[in-house]
N, C-alpha and C positions, 0 to 999 in steps of 0.2 A: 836455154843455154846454161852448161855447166862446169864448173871450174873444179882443176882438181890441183893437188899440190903433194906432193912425195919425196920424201928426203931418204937419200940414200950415203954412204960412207964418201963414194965415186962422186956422184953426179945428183943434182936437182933441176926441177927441170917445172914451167907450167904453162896451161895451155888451154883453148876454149875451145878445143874441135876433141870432143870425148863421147865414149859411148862405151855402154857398161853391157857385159853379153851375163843376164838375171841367172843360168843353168852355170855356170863354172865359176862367176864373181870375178873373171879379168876382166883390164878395162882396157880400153884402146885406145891409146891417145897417135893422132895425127898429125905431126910434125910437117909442114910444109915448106919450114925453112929450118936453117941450120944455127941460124944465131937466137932460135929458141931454146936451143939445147948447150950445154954444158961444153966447151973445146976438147975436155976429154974423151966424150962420146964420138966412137967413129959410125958416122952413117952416112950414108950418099946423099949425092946431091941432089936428089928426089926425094919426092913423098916417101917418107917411112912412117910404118905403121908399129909400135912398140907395143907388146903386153905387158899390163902390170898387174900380177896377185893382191892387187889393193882391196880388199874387202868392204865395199859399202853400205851401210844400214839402209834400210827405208825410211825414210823421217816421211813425218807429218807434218804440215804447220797450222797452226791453229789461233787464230787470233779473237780475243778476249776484249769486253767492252772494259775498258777502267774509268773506278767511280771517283775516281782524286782528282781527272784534267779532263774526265770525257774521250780523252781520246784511246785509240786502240792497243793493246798491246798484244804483238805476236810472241807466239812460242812454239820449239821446234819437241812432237816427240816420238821416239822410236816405235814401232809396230809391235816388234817384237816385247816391249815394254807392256804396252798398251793393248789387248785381244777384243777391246769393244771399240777401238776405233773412238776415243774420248780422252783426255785428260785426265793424268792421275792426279784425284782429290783427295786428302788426308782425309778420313772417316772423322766428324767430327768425335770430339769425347762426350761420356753425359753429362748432361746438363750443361755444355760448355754454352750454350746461347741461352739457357734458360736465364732469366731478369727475373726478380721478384714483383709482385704486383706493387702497385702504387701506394697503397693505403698501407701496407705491411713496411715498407722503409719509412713512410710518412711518421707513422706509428714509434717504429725505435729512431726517428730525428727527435720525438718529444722526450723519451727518455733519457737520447744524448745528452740533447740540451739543456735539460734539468740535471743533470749529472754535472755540466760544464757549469751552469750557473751557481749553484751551490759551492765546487770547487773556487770559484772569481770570489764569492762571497767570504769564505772561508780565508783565501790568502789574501782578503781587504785591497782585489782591484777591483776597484768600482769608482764609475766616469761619475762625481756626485754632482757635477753643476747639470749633467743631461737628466739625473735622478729626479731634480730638483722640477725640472723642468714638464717630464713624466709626471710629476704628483701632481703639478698645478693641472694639467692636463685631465688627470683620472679623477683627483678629487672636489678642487673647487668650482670645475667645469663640467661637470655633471651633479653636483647637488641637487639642480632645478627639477632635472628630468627625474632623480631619484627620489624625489622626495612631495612631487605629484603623482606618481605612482602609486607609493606607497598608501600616500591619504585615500587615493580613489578605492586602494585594493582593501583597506581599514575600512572603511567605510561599507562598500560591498561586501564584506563578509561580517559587520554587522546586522546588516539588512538578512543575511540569510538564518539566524540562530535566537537574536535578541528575543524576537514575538514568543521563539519555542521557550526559553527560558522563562519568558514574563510570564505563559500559559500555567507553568509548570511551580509558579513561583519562588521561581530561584533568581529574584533578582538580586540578590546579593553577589550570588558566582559567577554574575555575567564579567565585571572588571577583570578577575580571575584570569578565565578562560581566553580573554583577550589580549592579556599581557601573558600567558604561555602561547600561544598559539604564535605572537608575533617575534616574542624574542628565539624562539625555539625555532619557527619553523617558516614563516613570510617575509620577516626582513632579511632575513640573511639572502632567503635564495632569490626572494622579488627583485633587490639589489645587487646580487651576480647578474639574474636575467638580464636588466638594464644597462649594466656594463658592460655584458659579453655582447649587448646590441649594437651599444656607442662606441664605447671602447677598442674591444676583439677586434670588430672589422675594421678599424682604422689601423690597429697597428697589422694586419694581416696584406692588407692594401698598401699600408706605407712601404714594407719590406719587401713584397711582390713586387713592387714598382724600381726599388732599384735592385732587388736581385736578377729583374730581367733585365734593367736599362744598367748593369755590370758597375753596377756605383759600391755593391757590396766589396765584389773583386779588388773596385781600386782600392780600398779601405785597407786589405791585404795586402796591395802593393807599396802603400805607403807605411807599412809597417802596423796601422792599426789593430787591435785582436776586435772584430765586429760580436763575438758575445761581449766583450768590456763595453764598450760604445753603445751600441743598438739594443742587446738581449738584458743584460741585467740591468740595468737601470729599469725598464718597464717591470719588470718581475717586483722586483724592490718597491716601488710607486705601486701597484696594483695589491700587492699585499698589504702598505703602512693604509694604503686611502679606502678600502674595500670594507674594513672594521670601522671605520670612522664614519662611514657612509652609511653603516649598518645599522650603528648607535644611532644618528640622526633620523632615521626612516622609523625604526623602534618608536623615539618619542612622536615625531608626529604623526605616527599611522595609529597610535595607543590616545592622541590628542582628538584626531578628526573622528576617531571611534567613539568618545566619551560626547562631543560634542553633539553627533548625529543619536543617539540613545539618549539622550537629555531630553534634545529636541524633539523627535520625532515620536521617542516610546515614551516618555515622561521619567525614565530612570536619574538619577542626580548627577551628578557630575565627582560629587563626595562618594557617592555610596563605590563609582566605580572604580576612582584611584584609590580607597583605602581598601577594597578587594584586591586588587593589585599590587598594593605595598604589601596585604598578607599571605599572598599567594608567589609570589617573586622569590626567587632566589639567587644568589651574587653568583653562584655558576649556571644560574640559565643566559646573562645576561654574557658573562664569560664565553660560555661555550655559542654563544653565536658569535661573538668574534671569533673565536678559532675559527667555525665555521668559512666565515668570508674570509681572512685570510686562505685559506685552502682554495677558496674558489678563485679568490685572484690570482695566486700561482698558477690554479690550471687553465683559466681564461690566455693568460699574458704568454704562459709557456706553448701553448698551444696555437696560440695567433703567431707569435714568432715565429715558429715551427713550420707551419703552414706559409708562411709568408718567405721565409728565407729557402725552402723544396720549390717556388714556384716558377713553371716555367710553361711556354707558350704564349708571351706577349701580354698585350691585354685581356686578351680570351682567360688567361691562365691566371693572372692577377682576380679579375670577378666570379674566378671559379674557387680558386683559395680564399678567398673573402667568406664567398660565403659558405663552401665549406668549413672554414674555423669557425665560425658561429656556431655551426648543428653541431662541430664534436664538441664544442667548450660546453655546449649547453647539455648533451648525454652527460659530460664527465662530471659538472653542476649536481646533475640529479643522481648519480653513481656515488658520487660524494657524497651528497646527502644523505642518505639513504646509509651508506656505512657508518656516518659521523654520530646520525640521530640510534642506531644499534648501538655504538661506543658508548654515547652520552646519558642515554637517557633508557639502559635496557630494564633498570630497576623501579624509577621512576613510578607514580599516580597518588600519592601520596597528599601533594602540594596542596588538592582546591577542598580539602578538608578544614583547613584556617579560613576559608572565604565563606562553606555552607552556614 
């Protein structure tokens, strides 16, 4: 059944008895009564049959799933529009669906955010009671574990060199080579390791947790800025406690070394700290603090980073956990590896005061 509707200067008129002749395009509407029509119109008091040069398109209708309520949405479209008998769809543009991969935005959220936290730092907003809070966290809460490490890792890398020295009879340069190797190059990065283990995935987990459970969002809605709150503070704490961690591990990994060569190979305990006193210098001891601050920046900025991109529930929280640990721990050894080029490219000089 179909309805048609025509307006004319005279007369309008509408009705449900119509039928379209497809070869001439009139239509033929059938009047059965008279009070259908217009009092102007004179027709009899019978059936009339009126032509009207109304022109009708062919429509299509075509109804479409929608993805917003599930339910259907129809739509009407011309033939003559349309030659495949389909819906005209705007071509997309290039790349207008393309998404960048994950790890590529993940990647410049760590450069935002280190750009963002330096700015906070800069114009002196920083949350210092959550600061406070953060260091007792990174530094007096992990001494234990950093500082059994270290001794085990002193120790074992004693074990691997001392015999060749004593062989060699260079037991004087043993203290030497043990207080360069450690302040230069095992405590700094044994000590990020440890932290980017304890540390990184706690604060990557912490921030995962409520970035999906939208605790970060509320923080925005109450007017909070969550780098002030959450991001700098850890940045800050992971930098001031990382050197300070670094220095601690230093003296007792250079302590359990001297003890275990005492002990074990007969070498003195004198012989090895005053090799050490003459082989040391105030910027090796330096430049391992730079060191570890460097690497708590990129632990802390990294873990943030990762932890505040996370998304898919718990899945997505244990998958940026431990994601932030593998990239703190590349960025750990990329660091390295630049800072010791920096540091130390003129460097072998030193263990000539110990021979």
């Amino acid at each position: 059944m179909q309805t048609a509707f025509y307006s004319h200067p005279v007369f309008c008129f509408s009705c449900r008895n119509l039928s379209i002749n497809p070869k001439s395009g009139l239509v033929k509407i059938r009047a059965p009564y008279l009070s259908q029509l217009d009092s102007k119109c004179e027709f009899n008091r019978r059936p009339h049959i009126y032509n009207s040069p109304i022109t009708i398109k062919p429509n299509r209708l075509f109804v479409l799933p929608n993805t917003d309520d599930g339910h259907p949405t129809a739509s009407t479209m011309d033939d003559e529009m349309n030659t495949n008998h389909a819906p005209n769809v705007i071509s997309p543009m290039f790349l207008s669906n393309w998404s960048p991969p994950r790890y590529l935005w993940r990647g410049l959220s760590v450069l935002i955010l280190a750009g963002q936290v330096i700015m906070k730092i800069l114009k002196g907003k920083v949350h210092w009671r959550n600061t406070l809070q953060q260091l007792e966290r990174v530094g007096p809460k992990s001494v234990g574990v950093c500082l059994l490490t270290s001794a085990f890792v002193g120790m074992a890398f004693t074990i691997q060199f001392v015999r060749e020295f004593t062989r060699l009879g260079l037991n004087r340069s043993v203290g030497g080579v043990l207080a360069l190797a450690f302040s230069r190059e095992l405590s700094p990065v044994v000590t990020a390791i440890v932290v980017a283990g304890r540390i990184g995935s706690a604060f990557a987990a912490e921030l995962g947790t409520m970035q999906v459970s939208e605790q970060i969002d509320t923080l925005r809605v109450l007017g909070s800025d969550p780098v002030d709150y959450l991001v700098t503070p850890r940045v800050i704490a992971s930098c001031i406690a990382l050197p300070l961690l670094t220095l601690l591990c230093f003296t007792l990994g250079l302590a359990s070394s001297a003890l275990l060569a005492d002990g074990v190979y007969g070498i003195s305990i004198n012989i090895i700290l005053d090799s050490a006193q003459r082989s040391l210098r105030a910027w090796d001891i330096i430049s391992a603090m730079i060191k570890s601050g460097a690497f708590g920046a990129i632990i802390s900025i990294v873990s943030c980073a990762w932890g505040v991109t996370t998304m898919g529930g718990a899945k997505g929280v244990g998958e940026s956990t431990t994601s932030a640990v593998v990239i703190s721990l590349v960025g750990i050894f990329i660091a390295d590896f630049a800072l010791s080029c920096c540091f130390f490219q003129g460097a072998g000089d030193q263990l000539k005061n110990c021979v």
